[in-house]
C-alpha positions as a printed Julia matrix, in Angstrom:
539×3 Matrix{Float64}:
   4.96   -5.73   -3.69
   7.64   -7.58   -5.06
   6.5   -11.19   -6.19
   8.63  -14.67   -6.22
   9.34  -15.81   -9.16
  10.26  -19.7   -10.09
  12.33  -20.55  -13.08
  10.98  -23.53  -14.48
  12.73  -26.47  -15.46
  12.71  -26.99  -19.19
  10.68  -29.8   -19.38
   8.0   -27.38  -18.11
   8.26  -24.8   -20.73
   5.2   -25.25  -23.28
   5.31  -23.45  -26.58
   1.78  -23.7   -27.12
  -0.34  -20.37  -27.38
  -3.18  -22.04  -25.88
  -4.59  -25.8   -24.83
  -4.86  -27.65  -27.44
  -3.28  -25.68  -30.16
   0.27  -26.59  -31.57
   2.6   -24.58  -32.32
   2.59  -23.09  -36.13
   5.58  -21.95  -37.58
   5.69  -19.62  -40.53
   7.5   -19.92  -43.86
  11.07  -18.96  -43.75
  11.63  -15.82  -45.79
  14.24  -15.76  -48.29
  16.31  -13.49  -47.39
  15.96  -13.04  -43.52
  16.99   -9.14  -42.56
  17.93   -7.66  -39.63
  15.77   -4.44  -39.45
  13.82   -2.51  -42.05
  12.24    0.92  -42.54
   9.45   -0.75  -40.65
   8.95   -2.34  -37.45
   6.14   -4.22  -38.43
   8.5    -5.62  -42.14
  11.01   -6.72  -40.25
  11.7   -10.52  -39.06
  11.41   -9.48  -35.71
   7.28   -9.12  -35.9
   6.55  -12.43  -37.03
   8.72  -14.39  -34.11
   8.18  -15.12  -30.46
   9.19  -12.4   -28.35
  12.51  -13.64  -25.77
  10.45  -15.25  -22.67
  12.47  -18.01  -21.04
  16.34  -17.38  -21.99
  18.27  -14.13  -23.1
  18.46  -13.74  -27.16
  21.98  -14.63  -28.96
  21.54  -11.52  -31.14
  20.89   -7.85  -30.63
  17.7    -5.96  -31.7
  17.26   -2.75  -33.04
  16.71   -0.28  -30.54
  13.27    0.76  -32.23
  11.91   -2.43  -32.57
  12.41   -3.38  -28.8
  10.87   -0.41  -28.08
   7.42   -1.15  -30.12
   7.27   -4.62  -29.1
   7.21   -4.35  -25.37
   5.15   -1.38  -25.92
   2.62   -3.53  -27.84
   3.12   -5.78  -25.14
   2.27   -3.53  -22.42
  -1.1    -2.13  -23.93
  -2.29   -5.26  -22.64
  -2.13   -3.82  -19.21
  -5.14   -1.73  -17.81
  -5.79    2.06  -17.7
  -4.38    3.07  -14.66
  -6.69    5.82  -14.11
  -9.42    3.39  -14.17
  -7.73    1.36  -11.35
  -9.75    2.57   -8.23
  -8.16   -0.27   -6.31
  -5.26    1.26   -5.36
  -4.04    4.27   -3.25
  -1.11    4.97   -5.45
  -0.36    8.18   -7.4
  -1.43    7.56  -11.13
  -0.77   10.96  -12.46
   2.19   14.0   -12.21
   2.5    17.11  -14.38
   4.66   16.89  -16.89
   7.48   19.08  -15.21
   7.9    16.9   -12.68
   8.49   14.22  -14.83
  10.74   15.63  -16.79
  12.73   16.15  -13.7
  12.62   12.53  -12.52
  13.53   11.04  -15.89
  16.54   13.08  -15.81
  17.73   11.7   -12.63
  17.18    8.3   -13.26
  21.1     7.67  -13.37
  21.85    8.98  -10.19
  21.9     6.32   -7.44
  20.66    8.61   -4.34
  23.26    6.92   -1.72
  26.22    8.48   -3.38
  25.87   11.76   -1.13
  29.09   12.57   -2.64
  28.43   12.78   -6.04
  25.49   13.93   -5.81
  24.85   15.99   -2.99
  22.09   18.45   -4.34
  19.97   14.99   -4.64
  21.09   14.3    -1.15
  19.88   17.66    0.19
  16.4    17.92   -1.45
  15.98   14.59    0.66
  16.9    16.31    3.97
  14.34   19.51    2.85
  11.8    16.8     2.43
  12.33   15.43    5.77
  12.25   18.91    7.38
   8.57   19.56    5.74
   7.56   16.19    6.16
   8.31   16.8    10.15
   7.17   20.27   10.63
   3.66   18.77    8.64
   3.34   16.08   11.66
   4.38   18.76   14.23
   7.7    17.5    15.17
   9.15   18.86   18.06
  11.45   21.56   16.3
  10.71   24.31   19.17
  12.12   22.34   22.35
  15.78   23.31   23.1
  16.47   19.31   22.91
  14.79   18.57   20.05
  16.57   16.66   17.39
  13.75   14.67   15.75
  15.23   12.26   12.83
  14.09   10.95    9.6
  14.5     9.09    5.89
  13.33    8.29    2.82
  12.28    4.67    2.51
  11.2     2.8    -0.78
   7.34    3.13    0.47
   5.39    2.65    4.0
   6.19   -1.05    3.66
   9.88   -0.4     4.39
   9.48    2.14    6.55
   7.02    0.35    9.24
   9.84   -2.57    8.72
  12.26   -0.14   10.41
   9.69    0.88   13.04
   9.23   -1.96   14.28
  12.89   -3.2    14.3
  13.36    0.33   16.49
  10.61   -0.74   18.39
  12.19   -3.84   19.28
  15.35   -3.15   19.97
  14.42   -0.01   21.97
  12.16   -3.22   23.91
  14.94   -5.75   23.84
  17.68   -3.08   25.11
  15.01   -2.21   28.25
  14.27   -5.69   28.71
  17.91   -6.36   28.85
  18.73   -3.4    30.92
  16.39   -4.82   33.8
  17.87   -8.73   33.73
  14.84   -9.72   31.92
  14.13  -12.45   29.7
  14.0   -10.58   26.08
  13.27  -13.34   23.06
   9.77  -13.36   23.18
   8.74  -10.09   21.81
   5.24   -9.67   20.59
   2.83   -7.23   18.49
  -0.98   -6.79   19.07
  -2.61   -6.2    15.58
  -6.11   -5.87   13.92
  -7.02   -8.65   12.09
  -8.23   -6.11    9.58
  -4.21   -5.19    9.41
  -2.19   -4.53    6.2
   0.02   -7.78    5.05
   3.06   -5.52    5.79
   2.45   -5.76    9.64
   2.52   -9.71    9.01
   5.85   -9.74    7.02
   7.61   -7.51    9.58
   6.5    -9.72   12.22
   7.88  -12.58   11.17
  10.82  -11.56    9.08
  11.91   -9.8    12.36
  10.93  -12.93   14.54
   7.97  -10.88   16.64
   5.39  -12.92   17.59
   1.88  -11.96   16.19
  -1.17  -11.5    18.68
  -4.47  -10.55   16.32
  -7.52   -8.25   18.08
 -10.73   -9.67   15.55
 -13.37   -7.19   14.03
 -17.21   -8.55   13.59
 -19.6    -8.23   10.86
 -20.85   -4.62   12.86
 -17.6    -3.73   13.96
 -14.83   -2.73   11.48
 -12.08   -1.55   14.09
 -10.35   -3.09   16.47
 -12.02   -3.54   20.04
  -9.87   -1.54   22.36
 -10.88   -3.59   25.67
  -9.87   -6.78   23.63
  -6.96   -4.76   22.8
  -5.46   -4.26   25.99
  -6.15   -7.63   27.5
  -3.8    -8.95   24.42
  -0.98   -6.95   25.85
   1.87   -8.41   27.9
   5.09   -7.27   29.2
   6.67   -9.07   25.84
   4.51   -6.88   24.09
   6.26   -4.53   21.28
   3.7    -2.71   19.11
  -0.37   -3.03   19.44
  -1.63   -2.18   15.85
  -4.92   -0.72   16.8
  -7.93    0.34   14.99
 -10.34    2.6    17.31
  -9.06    3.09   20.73
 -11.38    5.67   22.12
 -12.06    3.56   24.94
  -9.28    2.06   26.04
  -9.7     0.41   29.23
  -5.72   -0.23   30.92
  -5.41   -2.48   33.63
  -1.89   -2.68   33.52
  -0.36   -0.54   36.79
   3.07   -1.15   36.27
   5.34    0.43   33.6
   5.52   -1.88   30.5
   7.63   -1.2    27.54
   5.48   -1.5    24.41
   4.47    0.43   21.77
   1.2     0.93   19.84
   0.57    1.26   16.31
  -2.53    3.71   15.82
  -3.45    3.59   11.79
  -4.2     7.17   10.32
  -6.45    5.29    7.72
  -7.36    1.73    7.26
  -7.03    0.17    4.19
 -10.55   -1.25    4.06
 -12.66    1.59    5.35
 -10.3     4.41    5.53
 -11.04    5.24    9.16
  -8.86    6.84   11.01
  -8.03    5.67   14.93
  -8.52    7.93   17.8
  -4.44    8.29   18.76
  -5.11   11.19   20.97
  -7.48    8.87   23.39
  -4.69    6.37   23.29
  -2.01    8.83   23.72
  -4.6    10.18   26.83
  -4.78    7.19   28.25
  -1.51    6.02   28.14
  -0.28    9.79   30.66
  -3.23    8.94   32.64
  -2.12    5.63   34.11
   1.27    6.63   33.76
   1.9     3.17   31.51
   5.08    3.64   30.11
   4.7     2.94   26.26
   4.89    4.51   22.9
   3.11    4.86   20.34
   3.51    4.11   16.32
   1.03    6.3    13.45
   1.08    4.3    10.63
  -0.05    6.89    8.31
   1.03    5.54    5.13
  -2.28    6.67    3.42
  -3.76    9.46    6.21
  -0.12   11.5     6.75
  -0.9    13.88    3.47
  -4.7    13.72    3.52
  -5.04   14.58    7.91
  -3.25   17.63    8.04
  -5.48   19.45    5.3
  -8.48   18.6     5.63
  -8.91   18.06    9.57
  -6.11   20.5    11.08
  -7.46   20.11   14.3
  -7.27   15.95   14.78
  -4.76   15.31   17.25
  -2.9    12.16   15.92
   1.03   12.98   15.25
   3.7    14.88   17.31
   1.4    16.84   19.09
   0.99   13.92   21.41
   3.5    13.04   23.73
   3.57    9.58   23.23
   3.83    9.3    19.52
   7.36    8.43   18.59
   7.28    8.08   15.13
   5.68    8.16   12.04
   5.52    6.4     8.67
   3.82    7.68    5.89
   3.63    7.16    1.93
   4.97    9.4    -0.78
   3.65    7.66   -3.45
  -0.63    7.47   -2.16
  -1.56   11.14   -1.37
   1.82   13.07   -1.24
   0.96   12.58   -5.0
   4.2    11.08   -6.2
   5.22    7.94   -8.67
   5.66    5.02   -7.22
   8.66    4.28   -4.91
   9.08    6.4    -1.95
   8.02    6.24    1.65
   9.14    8.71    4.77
   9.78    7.94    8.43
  10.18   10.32   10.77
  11.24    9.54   14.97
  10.64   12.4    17.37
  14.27   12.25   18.94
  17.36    9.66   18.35
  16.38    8.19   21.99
  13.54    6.03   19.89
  16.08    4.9    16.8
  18.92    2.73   19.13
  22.06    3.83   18.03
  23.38   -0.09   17.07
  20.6     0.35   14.01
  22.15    3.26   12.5
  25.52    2.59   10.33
  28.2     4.73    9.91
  30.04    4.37    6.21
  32.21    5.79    3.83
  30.81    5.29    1.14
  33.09    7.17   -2.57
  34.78    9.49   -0.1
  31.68   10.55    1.7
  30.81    9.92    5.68
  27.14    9.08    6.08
  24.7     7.28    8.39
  22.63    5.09    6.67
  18.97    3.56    8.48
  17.29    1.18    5.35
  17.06   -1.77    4.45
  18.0    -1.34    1.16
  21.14    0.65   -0.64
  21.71    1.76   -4.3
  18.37    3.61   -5.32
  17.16    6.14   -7.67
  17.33    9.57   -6.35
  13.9    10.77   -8.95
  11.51    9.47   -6.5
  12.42   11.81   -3.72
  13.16   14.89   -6.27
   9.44   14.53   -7.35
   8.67   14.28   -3.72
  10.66   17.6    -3.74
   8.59   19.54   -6.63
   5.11   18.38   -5.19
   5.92   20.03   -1.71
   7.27   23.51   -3.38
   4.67   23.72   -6.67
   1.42   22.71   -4.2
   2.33   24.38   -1.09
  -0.08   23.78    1.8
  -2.53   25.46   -0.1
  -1.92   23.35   -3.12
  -2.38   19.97   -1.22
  -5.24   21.92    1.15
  -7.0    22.11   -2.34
  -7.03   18.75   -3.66
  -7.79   16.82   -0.58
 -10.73   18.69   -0.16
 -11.66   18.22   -3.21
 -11.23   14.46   -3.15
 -13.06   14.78    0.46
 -15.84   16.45   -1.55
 -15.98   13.53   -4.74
 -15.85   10.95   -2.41
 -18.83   11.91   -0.34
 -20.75   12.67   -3.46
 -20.02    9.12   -4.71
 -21.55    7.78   -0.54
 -24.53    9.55   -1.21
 -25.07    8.4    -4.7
 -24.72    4.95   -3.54
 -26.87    5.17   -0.73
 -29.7     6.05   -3.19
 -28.43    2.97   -4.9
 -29.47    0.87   -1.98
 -25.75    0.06   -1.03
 -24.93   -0.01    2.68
 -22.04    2.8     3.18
 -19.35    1.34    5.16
 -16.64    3.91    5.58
 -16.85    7.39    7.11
 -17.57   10.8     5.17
 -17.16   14.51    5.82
 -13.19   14.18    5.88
 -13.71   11.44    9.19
 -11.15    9.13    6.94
  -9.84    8.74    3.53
 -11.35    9.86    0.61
 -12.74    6.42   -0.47
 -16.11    5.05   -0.62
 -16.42    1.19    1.21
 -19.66   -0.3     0.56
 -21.69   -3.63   -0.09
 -24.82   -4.93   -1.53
 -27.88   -4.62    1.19
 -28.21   -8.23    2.54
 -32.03   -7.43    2.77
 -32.45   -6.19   -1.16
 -32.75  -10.1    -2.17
 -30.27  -10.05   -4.82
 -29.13  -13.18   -6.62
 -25.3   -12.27   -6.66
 -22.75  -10.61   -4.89
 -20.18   -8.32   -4.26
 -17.49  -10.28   -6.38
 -20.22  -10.48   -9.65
 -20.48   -6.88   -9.7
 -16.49   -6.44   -9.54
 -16.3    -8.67  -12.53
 -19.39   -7.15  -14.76
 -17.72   -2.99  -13.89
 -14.36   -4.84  -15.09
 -16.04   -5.85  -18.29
 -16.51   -1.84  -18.3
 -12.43   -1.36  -17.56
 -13.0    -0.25  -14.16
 -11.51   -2.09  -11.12
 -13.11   -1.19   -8.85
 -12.3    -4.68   -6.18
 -14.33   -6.98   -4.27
 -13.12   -8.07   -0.74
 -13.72  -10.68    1.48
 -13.35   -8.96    5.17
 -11.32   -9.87    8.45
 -12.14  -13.22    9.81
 -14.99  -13.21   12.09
 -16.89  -10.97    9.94
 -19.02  -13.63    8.59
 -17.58  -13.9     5.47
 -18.66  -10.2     5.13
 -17.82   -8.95    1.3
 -17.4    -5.49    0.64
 -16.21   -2.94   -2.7
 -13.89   -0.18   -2.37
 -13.69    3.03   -4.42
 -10.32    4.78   -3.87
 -10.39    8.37   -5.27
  -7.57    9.67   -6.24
  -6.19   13.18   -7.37
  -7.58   12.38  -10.72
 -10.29   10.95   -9.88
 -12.74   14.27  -11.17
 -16.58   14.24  -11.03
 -16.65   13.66  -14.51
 -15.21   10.38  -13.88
 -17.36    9.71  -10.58
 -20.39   10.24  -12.65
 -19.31    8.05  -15.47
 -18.95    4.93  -12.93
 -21.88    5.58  -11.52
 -23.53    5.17  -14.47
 -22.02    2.2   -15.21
 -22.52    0.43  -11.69
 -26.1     1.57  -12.53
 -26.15   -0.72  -15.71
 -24.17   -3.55  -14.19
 -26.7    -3.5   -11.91
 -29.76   -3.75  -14.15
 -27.74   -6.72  -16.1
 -26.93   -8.78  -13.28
 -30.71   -8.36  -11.86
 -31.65   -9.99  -15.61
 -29.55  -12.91  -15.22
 -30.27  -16.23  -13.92
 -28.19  -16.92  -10.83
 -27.01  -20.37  -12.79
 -25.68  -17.8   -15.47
 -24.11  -15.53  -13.22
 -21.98  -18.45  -11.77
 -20.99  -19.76  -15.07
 -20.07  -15.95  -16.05
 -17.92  -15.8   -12.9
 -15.98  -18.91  -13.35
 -15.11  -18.16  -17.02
 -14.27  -14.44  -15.61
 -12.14  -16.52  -13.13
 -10.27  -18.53  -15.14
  -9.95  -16.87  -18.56
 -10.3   -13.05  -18.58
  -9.01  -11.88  -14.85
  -5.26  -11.09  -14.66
  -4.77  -13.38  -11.68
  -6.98  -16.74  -13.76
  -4.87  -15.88  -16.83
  -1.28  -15.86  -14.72
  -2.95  -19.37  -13.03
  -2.66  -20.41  -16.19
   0.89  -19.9   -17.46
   2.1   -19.44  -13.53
   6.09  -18.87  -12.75
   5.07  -19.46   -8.82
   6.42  -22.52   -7.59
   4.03  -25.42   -6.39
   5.98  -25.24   -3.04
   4.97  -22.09   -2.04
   1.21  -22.15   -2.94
  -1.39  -22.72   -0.84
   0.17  -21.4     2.53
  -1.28  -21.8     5.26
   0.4   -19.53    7.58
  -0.84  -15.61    7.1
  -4.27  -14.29    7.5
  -5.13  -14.98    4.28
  -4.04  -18.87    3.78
  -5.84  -19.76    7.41
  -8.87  -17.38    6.88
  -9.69  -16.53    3.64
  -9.21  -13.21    4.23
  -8.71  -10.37    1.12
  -5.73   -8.42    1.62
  -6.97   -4.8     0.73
  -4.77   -3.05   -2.25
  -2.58   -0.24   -1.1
């Protein structure tokens, strides 16, 4: 996620380390140098490092280095972030091979056209994994590398639309009005490609016993303006529509909350059973690399007629780096032709699909490696065995007394959702146990569910490739002892502990603080989260 930043004005700019401390200046050396034999001796150590306008002068290439490496140890362990989905560790082969292609930008096919290929063998694998249809005379199924999911569900539903608009157009019918049907459970990204792309959001609620969208609910939402349905369990789906509608429907191999997966093949079953003429969407940015090894035999990709294309993520369980995304359409008749543009771009004639141009090509090279060094086997291996971790951590925290809220046995992602027992009497919540396991150097995050959940607050483990038992049983221990220190504190202490937590040691209360956001753009009020409260889940 890329954040927007506002340069402030200079009368804003405070010097100050901290409220009510002034600023202290130390006593001019007598000879002032420009670099010594150390780092730490030189004048560069005992002034301000460059914050609000570019230095006059050049620094030694060694110093820079130490001082935004000192300045970056004040980050957190990665490994110890089980917030997020995203790849926190590579062998060291593969990253040799990425930091030597840093220079190359990946859209110069010309100068670079090994880089170019090793995307197009990707795309191939990636394919074949979802069962594209590569044994139909006709087939011609099409595909790229994005940045991550969140650009490549942008282009899917910009296909979808236009594919929608052309139709609508095709039959002299009004075509400005397109809509999607989402959970209100969805991922923010379904909100921004909404409205950057001017489709007009229709939201299915979960309930405090219900994590998934209701399917019934589901279909009454949809219309003949209706693009994409964003679904989260249609096993059920009841259509009453008789009359061919063009929409699609986005089934999600793997919520980010619970990590369920959604029944596509009832959809899909549904859909050739009344003959409704729609397609649908996996958004499998977290299930497309976990699915096909450890459930072979779950019907959710090109197997199924009406599935159309695919997102998923590189960079969450294909086990690379941050920064790459695939999406893959089963045939050029579901990417319109007026998306795709044909340049010539330093003597080479390419058709280009993305929203975005110059990139690195090392992000789809360690894409590359992690297909040939794992293999199917490979990847069959560690899935499993994060399958396996992450129902030892359910059961551990069932004899806890949490309440388990995701699904085990390889039913969903290898992550453990859970809360505190409403009916244990404890004095705090979800959010005080976040803050005492960060005290710890976990993050392990605290989330405020869907509206019309009842405010329902949940935790989320994500385990990850590196996630070992060794390092389940470690947090365990420690949620153990969090536990037996919160249950010792007075509920009047725990609030004070949270507020200081809050608004002095979190990330976010420190960057509240010394905030570059500008004042006109906080406190929206116009996604899920500024008119409900609602915790957008880390990806």
């Amino acid at each position: 996620m890329v954040h927007l930043t506002s340069i402030p004005n200079d009368s804003e700019i405070d010097g100050s380390l901290a409220n009510g401390v002034e600023e202290v200046r130390l006593a001019e050396v007598d000879e002032p140098d420009t670099f010594t034999s150390s780092v730490y001796g030189s004048r560069f150590a005992a002034e301000d490092l460059p914050r609000w306008e570019m230095p006059e002068r050049e620094m030694p290439k060694e110093v820079a280095y130490r001082m935004i490496k000192d300045d970056l140890s004040l980050d957190g362990n990665p490994m110890l972030n089980l917030a997020s989905f995203v790849t926190t560790y590579m062998e060291k082969e593969v990253e040799d091979l990425m930091t030597d292609s840093f220079s190359k930008n990946f859209i110069d096919y010309e100068e670079y056209p090994q880089s170019a290929d090793i995307q197009n063998r990707c795309v191939n694998m990636i394919g074949r994994l979802f069962n594209a249809p590569t044994h139909e005379d006709n087939a011609a199924a099409v595909g790229t590398s994005t940045v991550g999911s969140s650009e490549a569900i942008m282009l899917a539903v910009l296909a979808m639309k236009k594919r929608w608009q052309n139709k609508r157009k095709a039959e002299g019918k009004p075509f400005d009005k397109p809509n999607i049907v989402m959970s209100s459970a969805v991922q923010v990204c379904w909100e921004k490609a909404a409205r950057y792309f001017e489709v007009e959001e229709k939201y299915v609620f979960c309930t405090s016993e219900r994590y998934v969208i209701d399917p019934v609910e589901t279909v009454d939402s949809v219309d003949e303006n209706t693009v994409s349905a964003v679904c989260e369990d249609l096993s059920i789906l009841d259509v009453k529509l008789n009359r061919p509608v063009q929409i699609g429907i986005c089934v999600i191999l793997g919520t980010t909350y619970t990590g369920e997966y959604e029944d596509a093949k009832a959809v899909n079953d549904l859909l050739v059973e009344r003959n409704i003429d729609t397609v649908i969407h996996i958004d499998a940015a977290s299930g497309g690399f976990v699915a096909p090894f450890v459930c072979p035999d779950l019907e959710w990709d090109f197997r199924l007629e009406k599935v159309v294309s695919i997102n998923t993520s590189g960079h969450k369980y294909g086990l690379v780096y941050p920064g790459v995304g695939w999406v893959v359409f089963r045939a050029p008749e579901y990417l319109p032709k007026e998306l795709v543009f044909n340049i010539n771009y330093l003597g080479a004639d390419q058709a280009s699909f993305t929203l975005n141009f110059s990139k690195g090509a090392s992000q789809v090279i360690g894409q590359y490696y992690q297909l040939i060094r794992l293999g199917k086997h490979g990847y069959r291996a560690i899935m499993r065995n994060l399958t396996r971790t992450a129902d030892y951590l359910s059961q551990c925290l069932s004899q806890l007394g949490f309440i388990i809220m995701s699904q085990g046995g390889g039913r969903g992602l290898p992550l453990v959702a859970f809360r505190i027992d409403e009916n244990a009497g404890k004095h705090y919540d979800e959010f005080a146990l976040a803050h005492q396991l960060r005290s710890r150097s976990w993050v392990v995050p605290a989330y405020t569910m869907a509206p019309h959940t009842n405010d329902l607050k949940m935790l989320r483990v994500v385990v990850r490739e590196d996630f070992s038992k060794a390092r389940c049983d470690q947090l365990l221990s420690d949620i153990r002892l969090c536990l037996e220190v919160l249950d010792r504190m007075e509920p009047s202490i725990i609030r004070q502990h949270e507020k200081l937590i809050n608004m002095h040691v979190s990330n976010s209360g420190r960057a509240a603080k010394h905030s570059q956001t500008h004042t006109h753009y906080k406190n929206e009020k116009h996604s899920l989260q500024g008119k409900t409260g609602k915790t957008h889940a880390i990806c």
